[in-house]
N, C-alpha and C positions, 0 to 999 in steps of 0.2 A: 348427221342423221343416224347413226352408230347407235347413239344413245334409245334412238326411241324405232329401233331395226326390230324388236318383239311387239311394237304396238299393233294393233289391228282396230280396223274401222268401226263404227258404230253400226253401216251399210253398205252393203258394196258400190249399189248408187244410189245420189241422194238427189230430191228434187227440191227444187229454189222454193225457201221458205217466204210465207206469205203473211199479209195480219192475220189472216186463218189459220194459219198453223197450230197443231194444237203443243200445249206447253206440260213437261212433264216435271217435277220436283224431285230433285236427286241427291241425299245425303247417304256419304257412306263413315262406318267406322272405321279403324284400324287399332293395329296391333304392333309392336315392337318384336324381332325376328333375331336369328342369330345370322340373318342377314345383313345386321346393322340396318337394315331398311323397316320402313314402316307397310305393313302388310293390312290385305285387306280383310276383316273378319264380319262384318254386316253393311248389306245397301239396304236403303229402303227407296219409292220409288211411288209419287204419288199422283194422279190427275187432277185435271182445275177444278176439279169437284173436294179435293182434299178426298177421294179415297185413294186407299193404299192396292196398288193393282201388282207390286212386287216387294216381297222383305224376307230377306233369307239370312242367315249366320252364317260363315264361310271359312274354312276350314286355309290354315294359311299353307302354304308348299313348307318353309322352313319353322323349326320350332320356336315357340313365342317366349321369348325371354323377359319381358312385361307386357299385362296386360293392357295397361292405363288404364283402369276401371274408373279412374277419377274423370277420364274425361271420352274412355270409347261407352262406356258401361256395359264392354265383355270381361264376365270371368272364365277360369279354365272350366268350373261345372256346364256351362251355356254351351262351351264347345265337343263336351266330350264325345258326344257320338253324331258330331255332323260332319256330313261326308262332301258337302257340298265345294269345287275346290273354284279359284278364279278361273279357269277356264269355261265352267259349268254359268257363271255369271256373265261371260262375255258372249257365248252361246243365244245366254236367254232373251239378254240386251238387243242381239242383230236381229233377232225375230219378234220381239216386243216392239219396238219405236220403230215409226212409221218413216217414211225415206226425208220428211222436210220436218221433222220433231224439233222442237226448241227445250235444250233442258234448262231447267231453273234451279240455283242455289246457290250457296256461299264461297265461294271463294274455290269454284269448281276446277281450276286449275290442279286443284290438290286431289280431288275425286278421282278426275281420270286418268290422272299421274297413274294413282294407286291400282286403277282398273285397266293399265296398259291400255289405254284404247284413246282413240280421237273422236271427234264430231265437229263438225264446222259451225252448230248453230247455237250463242247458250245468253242468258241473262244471266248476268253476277252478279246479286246482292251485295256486294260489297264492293262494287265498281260503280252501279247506281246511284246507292245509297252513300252517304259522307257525313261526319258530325265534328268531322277535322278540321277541314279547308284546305288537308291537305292529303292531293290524290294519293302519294305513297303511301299515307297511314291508313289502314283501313278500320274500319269501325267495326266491332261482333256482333256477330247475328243474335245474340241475346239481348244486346242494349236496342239493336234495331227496332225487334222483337216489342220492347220493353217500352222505347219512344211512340213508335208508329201505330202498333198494333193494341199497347197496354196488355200484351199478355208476357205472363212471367216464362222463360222456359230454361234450359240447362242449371236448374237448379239443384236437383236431386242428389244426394249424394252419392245414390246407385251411380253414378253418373249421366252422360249423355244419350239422348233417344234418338235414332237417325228419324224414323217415324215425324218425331215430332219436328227437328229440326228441317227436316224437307218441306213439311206443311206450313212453315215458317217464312221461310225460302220463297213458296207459291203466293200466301197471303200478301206478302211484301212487293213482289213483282204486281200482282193485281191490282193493291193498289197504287201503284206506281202507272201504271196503265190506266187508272183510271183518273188519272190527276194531269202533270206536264213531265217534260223531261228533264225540268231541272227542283222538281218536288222531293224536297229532303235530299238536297246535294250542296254541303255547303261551299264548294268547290266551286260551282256554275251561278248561286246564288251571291255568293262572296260575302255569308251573315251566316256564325254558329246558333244562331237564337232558335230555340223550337220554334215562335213559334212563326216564325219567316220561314223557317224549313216544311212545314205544317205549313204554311200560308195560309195560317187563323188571322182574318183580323175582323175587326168590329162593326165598319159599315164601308158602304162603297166608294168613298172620298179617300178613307186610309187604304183600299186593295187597289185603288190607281195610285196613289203618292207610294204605296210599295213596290207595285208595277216598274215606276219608273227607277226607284230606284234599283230594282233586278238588275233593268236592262243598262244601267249606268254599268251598277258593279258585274255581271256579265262580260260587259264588253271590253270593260278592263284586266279584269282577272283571266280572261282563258288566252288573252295576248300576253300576261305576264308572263304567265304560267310558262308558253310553249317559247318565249324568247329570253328564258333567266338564262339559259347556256349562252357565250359566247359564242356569236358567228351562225347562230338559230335563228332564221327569220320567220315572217308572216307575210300573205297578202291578203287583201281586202277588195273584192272585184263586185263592179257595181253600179247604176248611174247616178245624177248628180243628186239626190234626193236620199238616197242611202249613203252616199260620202259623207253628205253634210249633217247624217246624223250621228254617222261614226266620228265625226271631227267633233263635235260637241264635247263627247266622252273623252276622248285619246287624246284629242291636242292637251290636253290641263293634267295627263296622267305623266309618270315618268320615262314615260314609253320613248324612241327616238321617232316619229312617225315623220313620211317622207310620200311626194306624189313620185306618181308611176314615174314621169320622164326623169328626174331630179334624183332617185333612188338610190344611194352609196354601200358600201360594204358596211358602214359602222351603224347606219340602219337600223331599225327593228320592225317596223311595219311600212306595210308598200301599199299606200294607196291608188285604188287604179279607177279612174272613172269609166264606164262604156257608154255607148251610143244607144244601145238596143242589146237584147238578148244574145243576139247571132253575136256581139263584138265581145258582149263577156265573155261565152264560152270560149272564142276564137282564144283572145286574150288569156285565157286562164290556162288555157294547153299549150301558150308557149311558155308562159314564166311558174307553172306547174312543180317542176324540177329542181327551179332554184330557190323554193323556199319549205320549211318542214310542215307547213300548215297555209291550205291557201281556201278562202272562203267564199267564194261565188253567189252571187245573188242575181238571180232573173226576177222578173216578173211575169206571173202568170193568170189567167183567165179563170174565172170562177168556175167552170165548166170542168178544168184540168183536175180541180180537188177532190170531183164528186169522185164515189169509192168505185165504179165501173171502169173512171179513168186513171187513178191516185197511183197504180203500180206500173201503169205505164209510162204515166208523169214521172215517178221517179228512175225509172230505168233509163229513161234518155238523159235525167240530170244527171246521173251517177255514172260516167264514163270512165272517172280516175280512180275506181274504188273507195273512195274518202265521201264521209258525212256531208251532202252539200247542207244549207238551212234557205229557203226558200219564201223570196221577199213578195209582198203586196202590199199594196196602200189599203187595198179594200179587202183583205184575208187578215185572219186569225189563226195562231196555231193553233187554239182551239179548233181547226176542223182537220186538222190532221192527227188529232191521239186515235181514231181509230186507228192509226198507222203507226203508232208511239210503240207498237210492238217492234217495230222495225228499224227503229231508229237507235232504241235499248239493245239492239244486237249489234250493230255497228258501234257503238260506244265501248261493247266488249270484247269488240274482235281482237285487239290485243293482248290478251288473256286469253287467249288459244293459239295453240302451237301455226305458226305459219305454212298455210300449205290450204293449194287449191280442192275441194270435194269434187268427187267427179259426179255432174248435175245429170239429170235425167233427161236425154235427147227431147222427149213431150213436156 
């Protein structure tokens, strides 16, 4: 904790963000230091309207020994007579954003590096977004830009526009928010093709026969994924109706899959069947521990999804802190992307330094 002993908070206390929370877009530039570090010299800082409600140039503590103008597009004339220092920015930040703020942008891990400070709540374009199928590599926010959005940006030779890349950031979460959670991720889709990623297809016979195939490659790919380390398990909790859809998939993949009682060390997925709701969760909080990824499926009432209920529904699923996904026969996740803001923050919670916010008693 040494390391990050100069950070300070975003707020002093923060309240439990909501699908109303509102989303702020957060690109900043920097600078090369005779700190050997990279220094902060421009944020910009935009609301879901795309206006810009903060952008300042920022004077760095130690002297800049390159500008990168190729890719901050600060030079030394920009900074000559601003006084503005990081401290002045961290100030602004804890009295700007509201206590349950969600910030949005690229690979924001590196922003608030730069800005010493934390936040518990953010969407990572580049944690969402995939054109890899491979979650370490991430894809730029110009090409994202470039696929998703068809707009040209970091092209200038002046170099980079924090302005512009923030508002890049916003549009992209947007529409990500207004699509599913596995929209242009080729990761969770398990298909680099636009236009699966886009999920353009041509009539409704091809967006069911593509459906299925998602949820094939889906439910094979994010078990690969989390069991390629030796000695890395999964579980699968669930009644007999979701077993049997997961064994369709899994038994035929290279997977080692094994039922609950039967379940070895050499293993890779633990199928667990339940009786009823109450024996899934019961079940899932014992064998919780012993695997790096455990996936719980109830079933719930049409009543639980409406949005007066939807945050209380999910507070009672989410006990273990982890992503549940939440099974019905007669549900769509189509009626949960109102809620797909929420679910886009837990996909990125590990891209934030570990560590609990202190939430607001109300």
């Amino acid at each position: 904790m040494l390391l990050y002993g100069s950070y300070i908070l975003t707020k002093d206390v923060y309240k439990e963000a909501t699908s109303t929370s509102p989303m702020f877009g957060l690109d900043c530039e920097m600078c090369l230091t005779t700190s050997g570090n990279l220094e902060l010299t421009r944020i910009s800082i935009v609301d879901e309207s795309m206006n810009v409600i903060y952008d300042s140039l920022v004077k760095p503590e130690n002297t800049i020994t390159n500008y990168l103008t190729r890719y901050s597009g600060i030079t030394e004339d920009m900074l000559n007579d601003v006084t503005v220092t990081l401290h002045d920015v961290q100030q602004t930040l804890r009295s700007l954003l509201p206590p349950d703020a969600i910030l949005v942008g690229q690979s924001l891990n590196s922003d608030l590096h730069t800005l010493k400070m934390m936040h518990p709540y953010i969407i990572d374009t580049s944690v969402i977004f995939n054109l890899t199928g491979d979650r370490y590599r991430k894809t730029k926010l110009q090409i994202l830009a470039r696929e998703f959005l068809e707009e040209s940006i970091q092209d200038s030779k002046a170099g980079h526009c924090s302005t512009e890349d923030s508002k890049a950031s916003m549009k992209l979460v947007k529409l990500k928010l207004s699509n599913s959670v596995d929209y242009g991720d080729a990761v969770l889709l398990g298909d680099r093709s636009m236009k699966v990623l886009k999920m353009e297809t041509d009539n409704e016979k091809t967006k069911r026969a593509l459906q299925k195939t998602e949820i094939k490659k889906y439910a094979t790919s994010i078990f690969s994924h989390i069991t390629k380390n030796k000695g890395t398990t999964a579980a699968i909790v669930g009644n007999d109706e979701v077993m049997s859809e997961y064994s369709k998939y899994l038994t035929n993949s290279s997977l080692n899959v094994m039922d609950d009682e039967s379940f070895a060390k050499d293993d890779q997925v633990r199928l667990v069947i339940a009786d009823n709701n109450k024996h899934a969760v019961d079940r899932t909080s014992e064998i919780v521990l012993e695997h790096a990824f455990v996936l719980c499926h109830v079933k719930l009432k049409e009543e639980q999804l409406k949005d007066e209920q939807i945050e209380e529904t999910f507070r009672t699923l989410l006990p273990f802190g982890v992503l549940n996904f939440i099974n019905s026969r007669d549900l769509d996740l189509n009626h949960c992307h109102r809620n797909l803001k929420i679910l886009l923050l837990k996909l990125c919670i590990h891209q934030q330094l570990h560590w609990t916010p202190p939430l607001h008693p109300h």
